[in-house]
C-alpha positions in Angstrom: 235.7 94.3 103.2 234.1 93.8 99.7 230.3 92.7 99.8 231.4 89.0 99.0 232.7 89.2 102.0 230.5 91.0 104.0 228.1 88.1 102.8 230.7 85.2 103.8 231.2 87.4 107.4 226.7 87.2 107.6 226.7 83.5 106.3 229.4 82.5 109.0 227.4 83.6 112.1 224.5 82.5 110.6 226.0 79.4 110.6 227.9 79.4 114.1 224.5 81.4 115.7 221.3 79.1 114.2 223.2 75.8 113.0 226.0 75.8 115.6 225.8 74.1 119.3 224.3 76.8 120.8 221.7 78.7 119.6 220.8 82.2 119.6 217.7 82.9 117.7 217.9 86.4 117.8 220.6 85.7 115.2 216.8 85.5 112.9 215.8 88.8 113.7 219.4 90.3 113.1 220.5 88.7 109.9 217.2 87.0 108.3 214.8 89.1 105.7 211.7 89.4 107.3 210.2 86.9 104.7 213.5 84.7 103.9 213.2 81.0 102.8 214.4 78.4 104.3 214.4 74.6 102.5 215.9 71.2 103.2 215.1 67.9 101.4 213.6 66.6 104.9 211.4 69.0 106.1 208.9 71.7 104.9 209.8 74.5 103.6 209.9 77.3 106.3 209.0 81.1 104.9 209.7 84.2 107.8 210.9 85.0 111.0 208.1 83.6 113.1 208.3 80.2 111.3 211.9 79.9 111.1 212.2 80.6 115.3 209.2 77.8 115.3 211.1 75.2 113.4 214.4 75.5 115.4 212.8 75.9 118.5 211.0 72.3 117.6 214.2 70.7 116.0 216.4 71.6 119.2 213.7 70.2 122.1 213.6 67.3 120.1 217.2 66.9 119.4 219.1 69.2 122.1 222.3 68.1 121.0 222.0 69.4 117.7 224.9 70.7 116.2 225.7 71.5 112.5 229.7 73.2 111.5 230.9 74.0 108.2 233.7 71.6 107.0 235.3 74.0 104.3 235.8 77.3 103.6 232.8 79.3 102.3 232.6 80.0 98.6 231.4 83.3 98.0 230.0 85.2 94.5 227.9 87.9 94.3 225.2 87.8 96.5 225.7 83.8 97.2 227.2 81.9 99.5 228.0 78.3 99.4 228.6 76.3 102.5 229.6 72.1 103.2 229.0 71.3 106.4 228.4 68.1 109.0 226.5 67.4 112.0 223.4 65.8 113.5 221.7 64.9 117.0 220.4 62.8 119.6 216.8 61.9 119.7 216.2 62.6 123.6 213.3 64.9 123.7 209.4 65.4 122.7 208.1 63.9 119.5 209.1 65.5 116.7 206.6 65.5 113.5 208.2 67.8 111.2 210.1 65.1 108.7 207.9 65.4 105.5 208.3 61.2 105.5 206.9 60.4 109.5 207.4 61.8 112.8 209.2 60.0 115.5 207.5 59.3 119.2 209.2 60.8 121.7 212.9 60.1 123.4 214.2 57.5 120.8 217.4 58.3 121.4 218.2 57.8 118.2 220.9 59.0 116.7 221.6 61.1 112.8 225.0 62.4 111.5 224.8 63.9 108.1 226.7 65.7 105.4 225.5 68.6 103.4 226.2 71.5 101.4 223.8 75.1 101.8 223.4 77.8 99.2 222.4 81.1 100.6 221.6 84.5 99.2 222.4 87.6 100.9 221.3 90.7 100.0 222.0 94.3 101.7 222.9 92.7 104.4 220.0 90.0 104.9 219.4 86.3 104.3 216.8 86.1 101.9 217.1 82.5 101.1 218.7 79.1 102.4 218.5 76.0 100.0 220.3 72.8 101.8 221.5 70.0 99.8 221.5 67.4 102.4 222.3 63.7 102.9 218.6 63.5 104.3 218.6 59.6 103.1 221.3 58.7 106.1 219.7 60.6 108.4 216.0 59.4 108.0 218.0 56.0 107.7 219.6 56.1 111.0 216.4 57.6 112.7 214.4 54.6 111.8 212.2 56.2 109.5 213.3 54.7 106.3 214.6 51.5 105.6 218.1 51.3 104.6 219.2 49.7 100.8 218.5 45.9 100.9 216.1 45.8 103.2 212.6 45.9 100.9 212.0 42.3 100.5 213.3 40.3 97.3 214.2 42.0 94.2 
């Protein structure tokens, strides 16, 4: 297997192990640099192992139906990898603060269901680096935390 596809193979259980239904977050300290960066449009950036386990630990109480799956095949070239994937959650758990625009009390049940596309870097073997492109508008729409389009008064 060529290293573009080693790198697809990493980015796939990566993936199916920390995005996927169930997750293993041992899948960090396998597969993650010890310093990699992880970014999305709707939360914090999160740097390293510790923080990385912390964030999905918090995500899935709060939403333990999370689920994310990729909706193509992975695009692979040199040490990137490109991913589009789906998914979402249920608000049914704690209050969860970690959306840079509010936090949402706890149990909402609210719903999100979002479209998105990652680019990761491996390299030797690692993730070093995950930058989401996300639909983060729906899904702060649907969770009550922004208003939707038309909904700001009179223009």
């Amino acid at each position: 297997m060529g290293n573009e596809e080693n790198n697809k193979a990493i980015v796939a259980r990566w993936f199916t192990e920390f995005w996927g239904k169930n997750v293993n977050l041992a899948v960090i300290d396998d597969i993650a640099s010890p310093d990699m960066l992880l970014r999305y449009s709707m939360h914090e950036p999160r740097r390293g192992h510790a923080d990385i386990k912390a964030f999905m630990r918090d995500f899935r109480a709060a939403f333990p139906d999370l689920n994310f799956w990729g909706t193509t095949d992975l695009i692979a070239e040199g040490d990137y990898v490109v991913g589009q994937w789906e998914g979402g959650g249920t608000h049914t758990g704690p209050a969860f603060n970690d959306f840079l625009v509010g936090g949402l009390p706890a149990a909402t049940g609210r719903k999100m269901h979002f479209t998105g596309t990652t680019v990761l870097k491996v390299i030797d073997g690692k993730i070093v680096e995950e930058l989401g492109l996300d639909d983060g508008v729906t899904a702060l729409t649907q969770l009550g935390l922004i208003g939707a389009a038309g909904q700001h008064g009179d223009a």
